[in-house]
C-alpha distance (Angstrom), angle and dihedral (degrees) to the residues before:
residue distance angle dihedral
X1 . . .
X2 3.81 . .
X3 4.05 109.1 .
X4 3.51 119.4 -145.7
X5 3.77 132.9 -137.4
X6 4.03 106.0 -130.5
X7 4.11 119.7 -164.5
X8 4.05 115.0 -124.4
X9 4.22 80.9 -104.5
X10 3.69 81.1 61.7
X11 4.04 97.1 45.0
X12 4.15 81.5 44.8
X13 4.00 94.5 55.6
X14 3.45 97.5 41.1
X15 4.24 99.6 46.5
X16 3.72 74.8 48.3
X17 3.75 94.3 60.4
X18 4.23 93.5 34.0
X19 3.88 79.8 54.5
X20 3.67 99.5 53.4
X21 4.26 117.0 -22.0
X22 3.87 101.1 -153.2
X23 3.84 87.7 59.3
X24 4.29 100.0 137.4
X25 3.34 118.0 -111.4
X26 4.09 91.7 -117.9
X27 4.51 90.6 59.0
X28 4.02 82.3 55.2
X29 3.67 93.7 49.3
X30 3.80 89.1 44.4
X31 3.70 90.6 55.8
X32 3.55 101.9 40.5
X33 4.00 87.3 38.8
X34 3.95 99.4 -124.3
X35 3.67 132.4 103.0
X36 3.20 130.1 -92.0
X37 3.54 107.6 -96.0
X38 3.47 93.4 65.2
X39 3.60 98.8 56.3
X40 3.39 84.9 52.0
X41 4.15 91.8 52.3
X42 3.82 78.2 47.6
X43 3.18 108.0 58.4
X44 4.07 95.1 43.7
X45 3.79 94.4 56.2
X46 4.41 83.6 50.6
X47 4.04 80.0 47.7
X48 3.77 91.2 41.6
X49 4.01 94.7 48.7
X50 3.64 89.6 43.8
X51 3.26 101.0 -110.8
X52 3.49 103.1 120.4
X53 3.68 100.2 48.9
X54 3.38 116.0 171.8
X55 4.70 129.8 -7.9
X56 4.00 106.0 -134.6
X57 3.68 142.4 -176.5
X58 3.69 116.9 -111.1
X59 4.25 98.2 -133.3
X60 3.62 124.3 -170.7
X61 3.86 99.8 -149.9
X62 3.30 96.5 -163.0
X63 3.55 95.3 76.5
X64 3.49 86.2 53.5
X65 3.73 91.8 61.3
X66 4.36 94.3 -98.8
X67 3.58 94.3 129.9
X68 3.90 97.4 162.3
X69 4.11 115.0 80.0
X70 4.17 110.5 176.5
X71 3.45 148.0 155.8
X72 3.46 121.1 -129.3
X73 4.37 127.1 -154.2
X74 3.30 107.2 -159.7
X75 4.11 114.4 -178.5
X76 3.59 123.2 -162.7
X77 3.68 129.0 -137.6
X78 3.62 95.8 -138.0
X79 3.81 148.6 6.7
X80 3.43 95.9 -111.5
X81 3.75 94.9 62.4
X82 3.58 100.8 58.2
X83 3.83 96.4 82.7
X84 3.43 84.5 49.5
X85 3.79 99.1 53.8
X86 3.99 88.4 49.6
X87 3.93 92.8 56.2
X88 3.78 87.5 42.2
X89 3.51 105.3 52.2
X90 3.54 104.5 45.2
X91 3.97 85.9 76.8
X92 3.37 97.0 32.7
X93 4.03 112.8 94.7
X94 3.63 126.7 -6.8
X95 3.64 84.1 -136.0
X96 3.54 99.5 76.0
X97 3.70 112.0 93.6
X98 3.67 105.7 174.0
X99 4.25 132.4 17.3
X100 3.72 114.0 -166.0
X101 4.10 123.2 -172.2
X102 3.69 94.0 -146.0
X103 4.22 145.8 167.0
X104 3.71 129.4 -100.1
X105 3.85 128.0 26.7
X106 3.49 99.9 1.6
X107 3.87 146.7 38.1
X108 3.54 96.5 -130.4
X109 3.87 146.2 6.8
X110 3.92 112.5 -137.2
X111 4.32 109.9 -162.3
X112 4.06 101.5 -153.8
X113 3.40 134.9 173.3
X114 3.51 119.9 -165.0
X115 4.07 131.5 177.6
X116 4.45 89.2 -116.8
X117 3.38 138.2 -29.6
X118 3.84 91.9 -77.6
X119 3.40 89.6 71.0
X120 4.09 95.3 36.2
X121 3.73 97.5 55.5
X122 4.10 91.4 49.2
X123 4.02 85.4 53.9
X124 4.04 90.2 50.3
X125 4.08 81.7 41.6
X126 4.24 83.4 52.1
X127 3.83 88.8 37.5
X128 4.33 94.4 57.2
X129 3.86 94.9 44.1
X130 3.74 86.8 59.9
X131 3.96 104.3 101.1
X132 3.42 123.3 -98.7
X133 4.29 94.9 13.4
X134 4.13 102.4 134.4
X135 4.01 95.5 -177.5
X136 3.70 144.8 -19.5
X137 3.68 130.3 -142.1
X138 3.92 109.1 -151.3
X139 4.16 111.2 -156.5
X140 4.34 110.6 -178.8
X141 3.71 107.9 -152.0
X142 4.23 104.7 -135.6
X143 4.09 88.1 -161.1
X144 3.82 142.7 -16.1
X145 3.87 120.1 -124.3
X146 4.07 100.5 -178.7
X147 3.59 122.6 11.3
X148 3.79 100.1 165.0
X149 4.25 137.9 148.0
X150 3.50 108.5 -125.8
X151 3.61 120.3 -105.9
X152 4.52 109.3 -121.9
């Protein structure tokens, strides 16, 4: 992956947009003291290079009636299976927020939220059929006290 060397205008625009992504286009030019227009230019050569990737909504699923947050270790039995598991559980439960390759005890750390723990033991029921899976580790988050994006 090719890493790309960003101007403090750049770092300005896009702590802007971590900070709040429906900012206009004429507030970022205010702060970085340009027009317009070239914010805009900006921010489609970040988009271009890939380093914007995607603008989201910040949604607190509880009030949606998701009342289940976890992290889920999932080991696998073998090497082969962990391209596998990647291709697999993209698809595999709407649930699943986040999929991490990661160090340590396990092969991966899943990020779900689920609406109880009805529906989050028939994910982990999903998440063992999936070939090559050995054992999860389920760990239910009681609260959150920082869930941030780091500013560049």
């Amino acid at each position: 992956m090719r890493q790309h060397n960003i101007d403090e205008v750049d770092k300005l625009i896009l702590n802007m947009l971590v900070k709040n992504a429906r900012t206009s286009y004429a507030d970022m030019a205010k702060a970085a003291d340009m027009k317009s227009p070239s914010v805009i230019d900006r921010i489609k050569k970040l988009e271009s290079q890939g380093i914007i990737r995607n603008y989201t909504v910040d949604i607190d699923y509880k009030q949606l009636g998701y009342d289940v947050i976890a992290f889920i270790g999932i080991s696998i039995d073998n090497a082969k299976h962990i391209d596998d598991f990647e291709i697999t559980i993209k698809d595999l439960d709407e649930d699943i927020l986040g999929c991490h390759h990661v160090t340590g005890d396990f092969t991966f750390l899943l990020h779900v939220v689920t609406k109880n723990t009805d529906t989050l033991s028939k994910l982990i029921k999903k998440i063992r059929n999936v070939q090559g899976v050995d054992k999860t580790n389920t760990i239910l988050v009681f609260s959150t006290k920082l869930d941030k994006k780091r500013p560049v």
